[in-house]
C-alpha positions, -999 to +999 in steps of 0.1 A: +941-367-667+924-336-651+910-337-614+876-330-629+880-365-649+893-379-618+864-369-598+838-381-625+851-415-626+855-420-585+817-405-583+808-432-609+822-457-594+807-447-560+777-472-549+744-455-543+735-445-510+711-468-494+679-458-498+679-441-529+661-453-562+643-478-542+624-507-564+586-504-570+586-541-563+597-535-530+584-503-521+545-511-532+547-537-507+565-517-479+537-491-481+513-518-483+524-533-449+527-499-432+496-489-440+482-525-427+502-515-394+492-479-390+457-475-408+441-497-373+458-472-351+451-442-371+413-455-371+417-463-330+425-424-326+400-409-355+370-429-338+378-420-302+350-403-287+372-369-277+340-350-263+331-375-238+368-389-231+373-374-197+338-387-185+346-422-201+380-425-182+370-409-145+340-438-146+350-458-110+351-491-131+379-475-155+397-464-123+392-496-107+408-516-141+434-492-142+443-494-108+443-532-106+466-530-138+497-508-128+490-528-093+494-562-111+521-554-138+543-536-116+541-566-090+544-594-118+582-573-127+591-571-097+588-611-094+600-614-131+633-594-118+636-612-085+635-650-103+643-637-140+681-620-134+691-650-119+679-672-142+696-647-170+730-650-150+725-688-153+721-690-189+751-670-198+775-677-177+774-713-164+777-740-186+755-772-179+740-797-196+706-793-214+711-755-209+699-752-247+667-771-236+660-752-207+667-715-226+642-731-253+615-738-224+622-705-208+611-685-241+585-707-250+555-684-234+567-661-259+550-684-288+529-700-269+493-690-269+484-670-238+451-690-233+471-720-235+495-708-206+461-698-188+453-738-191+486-746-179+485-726-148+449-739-141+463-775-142+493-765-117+477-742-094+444-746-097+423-766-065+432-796-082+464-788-100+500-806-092+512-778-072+475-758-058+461-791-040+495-785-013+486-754-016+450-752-006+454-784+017+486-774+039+483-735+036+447-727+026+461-705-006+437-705-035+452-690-070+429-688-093+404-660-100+419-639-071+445-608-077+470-633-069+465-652-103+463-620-123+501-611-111+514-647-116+493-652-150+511-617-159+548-626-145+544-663-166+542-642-203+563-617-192+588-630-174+609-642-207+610-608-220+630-600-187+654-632-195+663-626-229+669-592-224+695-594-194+710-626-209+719-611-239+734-584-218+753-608-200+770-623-231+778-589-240+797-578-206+834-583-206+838-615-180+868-604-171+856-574-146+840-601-122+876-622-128+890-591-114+869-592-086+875-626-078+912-627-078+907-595-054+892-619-031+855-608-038+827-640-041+810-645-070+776-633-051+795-600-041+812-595-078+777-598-090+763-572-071+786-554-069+805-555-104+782-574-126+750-560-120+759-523-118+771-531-161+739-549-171+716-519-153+707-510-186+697-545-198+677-552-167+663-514-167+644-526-206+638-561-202+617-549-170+596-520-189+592-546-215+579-573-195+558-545-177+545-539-207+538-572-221+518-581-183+497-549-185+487-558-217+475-597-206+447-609-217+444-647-225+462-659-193+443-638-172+416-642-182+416-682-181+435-681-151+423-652-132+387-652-145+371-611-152+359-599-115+355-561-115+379-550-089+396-581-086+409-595-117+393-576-142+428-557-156+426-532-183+423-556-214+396-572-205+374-544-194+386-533-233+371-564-239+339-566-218+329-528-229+334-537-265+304-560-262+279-531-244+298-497-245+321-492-275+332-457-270+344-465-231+366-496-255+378-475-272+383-449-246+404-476-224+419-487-259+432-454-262+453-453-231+464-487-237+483-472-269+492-440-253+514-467-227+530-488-253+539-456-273+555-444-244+575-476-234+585-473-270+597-437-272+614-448-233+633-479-254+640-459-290+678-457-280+677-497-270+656-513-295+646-488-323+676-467-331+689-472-367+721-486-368 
C-alpha cells in the first residue's frame, strides 16, 4: 500500500474538528440566544444620546451617584475580603460538621432575591430588628437608609462571590506548602500569610472585582434596605432607575457607564473566567 493510500485512510478516519459542520438544530438556536443577549445591549448603545452624553454625566446628581457608588462597592470588598477569606479558608480546609449546610447558606444570596435579602436585613438591623434594637439602644447606631446600609446591603450579595472564588482556590493549592511551613516551626496564622495567601492572590484578586462588581451594581437590597436618598443612598442603579421614570436619556446615559464597568471587569477576568479551554 502507497503512503498516499495510507494518508487517505488515516485522514478518513480522523474525527472532525470541533466546530465544523455544526447542526442547523443547534446553531438556529445558538444565534437565537445570542442575539436575545446582545440585541438589548446593542439597542443600550444605538439609543444613547452621544450629543448630549457629556452634559448628562457632569450633572452634580450623576457625580453624586457615582461617587456614593465606587465609595460603597469598594468599602462593601473590603469587608467581603476582611470576613470572606477567612470564611473561604474555613470551608476548604477544616472539616466540621454541617460544613455542607453552612457552604449552602453562605451562597444562598446568590439565588436569593435581592429584595428579599433587603427584608432580611430590615428585620436584623432595622430599629426593631434582632440585632439593630442593641444597636440603637446601647450604641445609638441606626442602619437603615444611611450610607452605612448601602455598604452592608452591597457586602450581603456580594460577599459569596468573594467565598466561592477563594475557596475554590483553596482546594486547588497544594496543602502541602503550609505542611512545610508547619514542620519549619511556622503557625498556621503565619503559614497563611505568609505561604498560603501569597498562592491564592489570584483567587482573592477576582473574587474581589467580582463581588465589586456584583455591589456596584445593587439594586433590590439597597434599595429596601438603604432606601433612595440623593447623596446618601441613592447608588448608581437606582438613579438608573429613578431617571428612567422622568429623564430617559440621563438612564440611559448612567446605563451606559454601568456597561462600560462590567465590560471592563470582564475583559480584567478573560484570562480567569472566559478563556477557552
Amino acid at each position: 500500500m502507497t503512503s498516499t493510500a495510507q494518508d487517505t485512510r488515516r485522514k478518513a478516519r480522523r474525527p472532525r474538528a470541533p466546530g465544523r459542520g455544526v447542526p442547523p438544530a443547534l446553531l438556529a438556536p445558538a444565534l437565537i440566544g445570542l442575539a436575545f443577549l446582545l440585541v438589548p445591549l446593542l439597542a443600550l448603545v444605538v439609543r444613547a444620546p452621544w450629543r448630549d452624553l457629556p452634559e448628562q454625566l457632569t450633572s452634580p446628581a450623576v457625580w453624586d451617584a457615582l461617587r456614593l457608588s465606587l465609595v460603597c462597592a469598594t468599602t462593601a470588598t473590603a469587608l467581603s475580603l476582611v470576613v470572606g477569606v477567612p470564611l473561604a479558608w474555613l470551608l476548604a480546609r477544616t472539616d466540621f460538621p454541617g460544613r455542607s449546610l453552612v457552604r449552602a447558606l453562605v451562597t444562598l444570596p446568590l439565588v436569593l432575591p435581592p429584595v428579599v435579602g433587603g427584608v432580611a436585613l430590615l428585620l436584623a438591623l432595622g430599629r426593631n430588628g434582632i440585632v439593630g434594637r442593641w444597636l440603637d439602644e446601647w450604641f445609638g447606631v441606626t442602619l437603615p437608609f444611611t450610607t452605612a446600609g448601602v455598604v452592608l446591603a452591597e457586602t450581603f450579595v456580594a460577599l459569596p462571590f468573594l467565598v466561592i472564588s477563594v475557596e475554590g482556590t483553596l482546594r486547588a493549592a497544594d496543602p502541602r506548602f503550609e505542611e512545610a511551613a508547619a514542620t519549619l516551626g511556622a503557625s498556621r496564622f503565619t503559614a497563611f500569610r505568609r505561604v498560603t495567601l501569597p498562592l491564592i492572590a489570584p483567587g482573592v484578586a477576582a473574587g474581589a472585582v467580582l463581588a465589586w462588581a456584583r455591589a456596584l451594581g445593587e439594586f433590590g437590597a439597597t434599595i429596601t434596605f438603604a432606601g433612595n436618598f440623593p447623596g446618601r443612598t441613592q447608588t448608581m442603579p437606582l438613579a438608573v432607575y429613578l431617571a428612567l421614570q422622568n429623564d430617559p436619556a440621563a438612564a440611559i446615559a448612567l446605563s451606559l457607564v454601568l456597561l462600560a464597568v462590567s465590560v471592563a471587569v470582564l475583559a480584567g477576568l478573560r484570562d480567569r473566567w472566559t478563556r477557552a479551554v
